[in-house]
N, CA and C of each residue as an Amber inpcrd file, in Angstrom:
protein
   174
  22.6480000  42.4930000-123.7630000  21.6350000  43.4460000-124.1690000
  20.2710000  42.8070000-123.9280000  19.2070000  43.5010000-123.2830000
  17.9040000  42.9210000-123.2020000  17.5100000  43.2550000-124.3260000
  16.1660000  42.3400000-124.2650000  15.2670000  42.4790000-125.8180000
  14.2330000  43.5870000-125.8450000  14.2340000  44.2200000-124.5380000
  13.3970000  44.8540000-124.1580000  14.1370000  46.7020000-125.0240000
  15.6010000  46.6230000-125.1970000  16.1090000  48.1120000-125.9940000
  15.8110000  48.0620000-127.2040000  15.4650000  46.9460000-127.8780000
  14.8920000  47.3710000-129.4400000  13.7210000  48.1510000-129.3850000
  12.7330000  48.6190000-128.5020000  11.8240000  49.1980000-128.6880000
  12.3880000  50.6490000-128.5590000  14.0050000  51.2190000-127.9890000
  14.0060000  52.7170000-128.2420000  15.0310000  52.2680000-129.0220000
  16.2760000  51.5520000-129.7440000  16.7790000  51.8820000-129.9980000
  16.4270000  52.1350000-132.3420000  17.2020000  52.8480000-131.8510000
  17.6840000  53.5760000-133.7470000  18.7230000  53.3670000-134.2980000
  19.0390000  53.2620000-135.4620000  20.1270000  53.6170000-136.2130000
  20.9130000  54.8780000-135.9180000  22.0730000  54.9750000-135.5180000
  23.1890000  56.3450000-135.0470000  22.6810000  57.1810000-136.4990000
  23.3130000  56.3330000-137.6050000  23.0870000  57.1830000-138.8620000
  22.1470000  58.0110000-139.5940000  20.9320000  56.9720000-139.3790000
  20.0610000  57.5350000-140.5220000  18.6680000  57.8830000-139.6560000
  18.5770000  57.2840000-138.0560000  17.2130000  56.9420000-137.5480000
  16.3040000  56.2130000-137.9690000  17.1850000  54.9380000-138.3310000
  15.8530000  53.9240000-139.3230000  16.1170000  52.6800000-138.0700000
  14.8910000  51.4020000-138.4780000  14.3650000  50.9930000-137.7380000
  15.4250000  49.9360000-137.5180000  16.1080000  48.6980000-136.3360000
  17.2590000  48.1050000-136.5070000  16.5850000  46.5180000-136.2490000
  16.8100000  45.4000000-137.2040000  16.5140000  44.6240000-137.1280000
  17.5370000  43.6600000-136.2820000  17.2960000  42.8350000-135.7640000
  17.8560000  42.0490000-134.3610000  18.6390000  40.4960000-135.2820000
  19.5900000  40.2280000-135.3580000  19.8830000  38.8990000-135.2410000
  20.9630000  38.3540000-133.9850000  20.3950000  37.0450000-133.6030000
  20.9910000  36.3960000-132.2680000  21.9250000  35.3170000-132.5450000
  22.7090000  35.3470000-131.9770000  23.8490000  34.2330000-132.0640000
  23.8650000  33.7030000-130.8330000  23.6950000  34.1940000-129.4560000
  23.8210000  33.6270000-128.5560000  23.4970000  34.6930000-127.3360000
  22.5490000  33.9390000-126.7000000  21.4670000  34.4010000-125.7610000
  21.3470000  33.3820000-124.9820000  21.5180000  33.8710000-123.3320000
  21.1000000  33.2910000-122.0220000  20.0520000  34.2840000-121.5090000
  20.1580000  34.7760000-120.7950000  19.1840000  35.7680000-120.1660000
  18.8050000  37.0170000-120.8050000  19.9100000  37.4950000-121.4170000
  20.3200000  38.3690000-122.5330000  20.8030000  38.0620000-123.5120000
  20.3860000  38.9640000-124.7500000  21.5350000  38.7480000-125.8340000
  23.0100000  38.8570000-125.8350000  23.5950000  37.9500000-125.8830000
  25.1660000  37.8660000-125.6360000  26.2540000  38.3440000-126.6840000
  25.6600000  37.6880000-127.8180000  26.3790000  37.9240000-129.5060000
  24.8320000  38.0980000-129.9650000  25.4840000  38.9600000-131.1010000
  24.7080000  38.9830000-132.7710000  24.9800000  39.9970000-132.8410000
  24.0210000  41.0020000-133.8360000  23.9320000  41.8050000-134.8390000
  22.9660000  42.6870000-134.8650000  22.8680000  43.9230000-134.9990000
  21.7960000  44.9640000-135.1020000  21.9820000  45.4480000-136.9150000
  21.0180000  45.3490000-137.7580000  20.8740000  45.9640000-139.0020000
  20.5330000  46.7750000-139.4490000  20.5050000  47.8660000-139.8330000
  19.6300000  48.8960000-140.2170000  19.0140000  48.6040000-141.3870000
  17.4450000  48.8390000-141.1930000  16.4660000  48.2620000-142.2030000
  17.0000000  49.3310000-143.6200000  16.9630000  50.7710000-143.1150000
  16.9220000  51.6920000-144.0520000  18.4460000  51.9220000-145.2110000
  19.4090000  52.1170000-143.7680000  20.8390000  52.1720000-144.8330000
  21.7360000  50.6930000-144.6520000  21.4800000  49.9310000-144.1200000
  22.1060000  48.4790000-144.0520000  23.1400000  48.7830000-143.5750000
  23.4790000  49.3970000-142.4960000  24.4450000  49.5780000-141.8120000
  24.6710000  48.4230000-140.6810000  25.4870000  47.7090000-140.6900000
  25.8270000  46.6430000-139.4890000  26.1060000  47.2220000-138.2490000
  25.3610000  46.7740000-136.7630000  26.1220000  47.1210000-135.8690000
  26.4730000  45.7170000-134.4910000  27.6050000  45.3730000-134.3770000
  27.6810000  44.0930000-133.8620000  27.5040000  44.1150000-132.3510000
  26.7400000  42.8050000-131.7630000  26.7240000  42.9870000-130.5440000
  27.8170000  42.0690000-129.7990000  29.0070000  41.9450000-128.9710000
  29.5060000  41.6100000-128.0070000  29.2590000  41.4930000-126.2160000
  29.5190000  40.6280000-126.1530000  29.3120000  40.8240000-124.5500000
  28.2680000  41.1300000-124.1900000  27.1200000  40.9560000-124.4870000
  25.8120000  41.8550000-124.1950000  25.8690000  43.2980000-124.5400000
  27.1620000  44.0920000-125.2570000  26.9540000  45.3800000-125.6830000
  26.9890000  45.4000000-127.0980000  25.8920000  46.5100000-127.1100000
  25.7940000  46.6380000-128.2500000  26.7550000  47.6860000-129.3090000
  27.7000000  47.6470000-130.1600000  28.6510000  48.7790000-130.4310000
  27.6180000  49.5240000-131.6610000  27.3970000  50.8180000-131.0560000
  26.4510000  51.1800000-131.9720000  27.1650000  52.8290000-132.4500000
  28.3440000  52.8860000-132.4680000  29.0170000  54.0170000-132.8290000
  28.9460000  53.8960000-134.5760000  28.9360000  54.7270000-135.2670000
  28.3000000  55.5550000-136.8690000  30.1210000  54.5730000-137.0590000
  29.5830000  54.1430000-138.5310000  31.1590000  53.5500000-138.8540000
  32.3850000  54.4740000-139.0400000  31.7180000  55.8890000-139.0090000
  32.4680000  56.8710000-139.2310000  34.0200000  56.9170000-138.0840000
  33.1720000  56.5790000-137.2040000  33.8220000  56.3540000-135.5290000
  34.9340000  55.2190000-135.2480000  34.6600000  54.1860000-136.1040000
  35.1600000  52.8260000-135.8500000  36.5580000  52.6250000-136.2240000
């Protein structure tokens, strides 16, 4: 994932703002975590993707 999609991306759920944590980054983010500031919803990143499906989905 580039660092450059936090500027469109949102929360699936609520449309609140998603805070970034990195575990491991080369060119891209490889691992970590997307948070939702508003409902604290976790969304994990793998592989450079980000799984951003509503937990409803999961």
């Amino acid at each position: 994932m580039k660092r450059d999609l936090m500027e469109i991306l949102c929360c699936p759920v609520c449309k609140g703002d998603l805070a970034l944590t990195v575990e491991v980054e080369k060119d891209e983010i490889l691992e970590g975590s997307l948070v939702c500031k508003a409902c604290d919803h976790t969304y994990v990143i793998r592989d450079g993707i980000p799984d951003l499906l509503p937990p409803d989905f999961t």
